[in-house]
C-alpha positions as CSV (number, residue, x, y, z in Angstrom):
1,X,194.0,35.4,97.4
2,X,197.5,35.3,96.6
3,X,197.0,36.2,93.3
4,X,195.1,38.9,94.0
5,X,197.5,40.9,96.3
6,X,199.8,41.6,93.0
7,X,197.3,44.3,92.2
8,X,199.5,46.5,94.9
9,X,202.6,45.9,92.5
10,X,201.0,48.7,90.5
11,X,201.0,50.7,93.9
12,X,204.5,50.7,95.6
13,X,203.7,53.5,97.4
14,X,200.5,52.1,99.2
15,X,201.1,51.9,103.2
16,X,200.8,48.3,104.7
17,X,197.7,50.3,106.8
18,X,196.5,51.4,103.6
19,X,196.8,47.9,101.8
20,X,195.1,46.0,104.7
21,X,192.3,48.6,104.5
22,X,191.6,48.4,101.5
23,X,191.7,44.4,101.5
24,X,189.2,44.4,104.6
25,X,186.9,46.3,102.4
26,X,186.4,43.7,99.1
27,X,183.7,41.4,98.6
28,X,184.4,38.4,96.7
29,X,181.7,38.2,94.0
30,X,181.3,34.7,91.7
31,X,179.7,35.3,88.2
32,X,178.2,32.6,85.7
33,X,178.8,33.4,81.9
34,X,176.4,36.2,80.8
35,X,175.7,37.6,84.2
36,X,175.3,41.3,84.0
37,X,177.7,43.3,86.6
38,X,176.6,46.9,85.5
39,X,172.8,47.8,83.8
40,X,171.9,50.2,81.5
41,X,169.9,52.5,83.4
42,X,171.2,52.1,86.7
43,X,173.5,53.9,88.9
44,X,176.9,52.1,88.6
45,X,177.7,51.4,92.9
46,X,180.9,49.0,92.7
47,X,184.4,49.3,91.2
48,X,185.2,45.6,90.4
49,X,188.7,44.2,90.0
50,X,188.7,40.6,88.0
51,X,190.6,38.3,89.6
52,X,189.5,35.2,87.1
53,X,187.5,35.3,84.4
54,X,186.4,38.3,82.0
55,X,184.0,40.7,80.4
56,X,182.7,43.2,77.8
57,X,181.3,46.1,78.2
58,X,179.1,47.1,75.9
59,X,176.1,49.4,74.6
60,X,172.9,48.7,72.3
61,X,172.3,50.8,69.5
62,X,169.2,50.2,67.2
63,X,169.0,46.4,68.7
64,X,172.2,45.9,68.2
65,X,175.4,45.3,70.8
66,X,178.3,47.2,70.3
67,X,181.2,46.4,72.6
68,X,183.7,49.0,73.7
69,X,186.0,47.2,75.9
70,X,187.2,43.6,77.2
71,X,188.1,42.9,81.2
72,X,190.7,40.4,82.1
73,X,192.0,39.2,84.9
74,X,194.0,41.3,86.8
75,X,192.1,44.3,85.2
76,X,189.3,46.8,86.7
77,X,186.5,47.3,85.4
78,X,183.1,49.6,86.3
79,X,180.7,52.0,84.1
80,X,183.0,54.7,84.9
81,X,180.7,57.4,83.9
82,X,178.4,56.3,86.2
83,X,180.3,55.4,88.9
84,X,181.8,58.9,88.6
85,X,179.1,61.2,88.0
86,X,176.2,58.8,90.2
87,X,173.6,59.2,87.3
88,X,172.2,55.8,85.7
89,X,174.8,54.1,83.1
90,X,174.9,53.9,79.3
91,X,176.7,50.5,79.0
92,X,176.2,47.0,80.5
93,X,178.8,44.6,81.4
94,X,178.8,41.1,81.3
95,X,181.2,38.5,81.9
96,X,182.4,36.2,78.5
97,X,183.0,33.0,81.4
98,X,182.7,31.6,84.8
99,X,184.6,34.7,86.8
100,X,185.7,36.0,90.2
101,X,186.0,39.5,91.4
102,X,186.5,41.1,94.0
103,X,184.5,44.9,94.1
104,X,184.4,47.8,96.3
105,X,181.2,50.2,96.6
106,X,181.4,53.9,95.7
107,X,180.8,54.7,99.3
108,X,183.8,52.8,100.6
109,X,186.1,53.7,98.2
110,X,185.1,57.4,99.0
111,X,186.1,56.3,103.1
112,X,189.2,54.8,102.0
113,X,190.0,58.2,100.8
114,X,189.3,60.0,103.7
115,X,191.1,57.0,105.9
116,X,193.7,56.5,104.0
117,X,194.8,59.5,101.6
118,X,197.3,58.0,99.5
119,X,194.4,55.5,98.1
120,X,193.0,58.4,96.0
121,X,196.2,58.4,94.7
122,X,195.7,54.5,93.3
123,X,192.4,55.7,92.1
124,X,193.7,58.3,90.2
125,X,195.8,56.3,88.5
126,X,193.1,53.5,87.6
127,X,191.3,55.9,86.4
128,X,194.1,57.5,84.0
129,X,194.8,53.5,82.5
130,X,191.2,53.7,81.7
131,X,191.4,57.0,80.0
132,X,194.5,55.9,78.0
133,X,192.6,52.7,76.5
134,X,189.4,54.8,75.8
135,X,191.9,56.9,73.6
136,X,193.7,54.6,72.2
137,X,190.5,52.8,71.0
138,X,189.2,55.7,69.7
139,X,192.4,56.5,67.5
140,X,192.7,52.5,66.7
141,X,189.0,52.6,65.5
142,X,189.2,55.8,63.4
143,X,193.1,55.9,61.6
144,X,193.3,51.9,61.3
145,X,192.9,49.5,59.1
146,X,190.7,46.2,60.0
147,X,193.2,44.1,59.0
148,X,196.0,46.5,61.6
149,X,193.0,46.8,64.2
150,X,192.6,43.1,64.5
151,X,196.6,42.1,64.3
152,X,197.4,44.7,66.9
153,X,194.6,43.1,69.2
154,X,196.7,39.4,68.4
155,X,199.6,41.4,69.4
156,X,198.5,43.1,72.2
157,X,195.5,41.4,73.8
158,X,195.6,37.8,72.5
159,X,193.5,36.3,75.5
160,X,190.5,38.7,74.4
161,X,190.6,36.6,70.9
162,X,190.4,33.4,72.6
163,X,187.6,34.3,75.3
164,X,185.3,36.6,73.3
165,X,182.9,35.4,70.8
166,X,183.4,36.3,66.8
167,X,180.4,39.1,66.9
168,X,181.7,40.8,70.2
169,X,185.4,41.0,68.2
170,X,183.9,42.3,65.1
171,X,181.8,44.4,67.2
172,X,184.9,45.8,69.4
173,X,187.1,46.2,66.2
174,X,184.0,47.8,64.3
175,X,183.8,45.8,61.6
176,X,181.0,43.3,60.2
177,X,181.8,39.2,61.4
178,X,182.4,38.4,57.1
179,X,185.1,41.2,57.3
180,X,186.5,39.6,60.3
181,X,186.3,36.1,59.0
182,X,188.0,37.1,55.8
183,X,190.7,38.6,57.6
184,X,191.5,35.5,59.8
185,X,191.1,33.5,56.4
186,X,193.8,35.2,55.3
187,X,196.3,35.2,58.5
């Protein structure tokens, strides 16, 4: 648990009320490798925050997986449209390993709000993080090259290279596995 409570670092302004709230609220949630966390076609109910462990979220198109994004630990993670908007999701998530999480349903986190104000506040802010990487993926993917997309995710995200399999890479960087494989071949 000690680990956990440095998620408040990134909220310096959260009361000790609001903090002890908010902590009475988690459930601890255990995941084997390949369990699903959110389902196409459901309604997303729990913000999750990965304590150990990771995953991918991702969407089928044409049979085919195409991953968007990679959770590590100390990251959140939830099918935000969903989880916003209450209508079923696009993507699934699975974890890549064994994992720990902690999540907090919809309904909660809309009490919290109401008991504790400045936790919208934290929410906001999630919420803006997850905006950020959604744009920065969708500039990376479009104005990049493969061989800049997958260096910057060496620079930037290195754990994701060593938990992720070769296809959910080539998938996130859009590329086919041969490009990727001739890329490494070549770093």
């Amino acid at each position: 648990m000690e680990n956990f409570l440095g998620i408040f670092d990134k909220f310096p302004f959260l009361s000790d009320n609001a903090k002890a709230g908010f902590l009475s609220n988690l459930e601890e949630v255990k995941f084997e490798k390949g369990e699903l966390l959110e389902q196409k076609g459901k309604v997303s109910e729990y913000l999750y925050y990965f304590l150990t462990g990771s995953a991918r979220s991702y969407y089928t198109r044409e049979n085919r997986d195409i991953t968007v994004s990679f959770t590590l630990d100390g990251e959140f993670v939830t099918a935000m449209h969903s989880f916003i908007t209450r209508k079923p999701s696009y993507e699934n998530i699975e974890t890549l390993e064994k994992s720990i999480a902690y999540r907090i349903s919809h309904d909660t986190l809309l009490n919290m709000f109401e008991n504790h104000p400045e936790t919208e506040r934290a929410y906001r802010m999630i919420l803006e993080e997850y905006y950020i990487v959604l744009e920065e993926q969708q500039i990376f993917s479009k104005f990049k090259s493969a061989r800049e997309r997958y260096l910057e995710l060496m620079e930037y995200r290195p754990k994701v290279i060593q938990k992720a399999s070769v296809g959910h890479i080539a998938s996130y960087l859009d590329m086919s596995i041969e490009t990727l494989s001739r890329i490494r071949a070549k770093i």
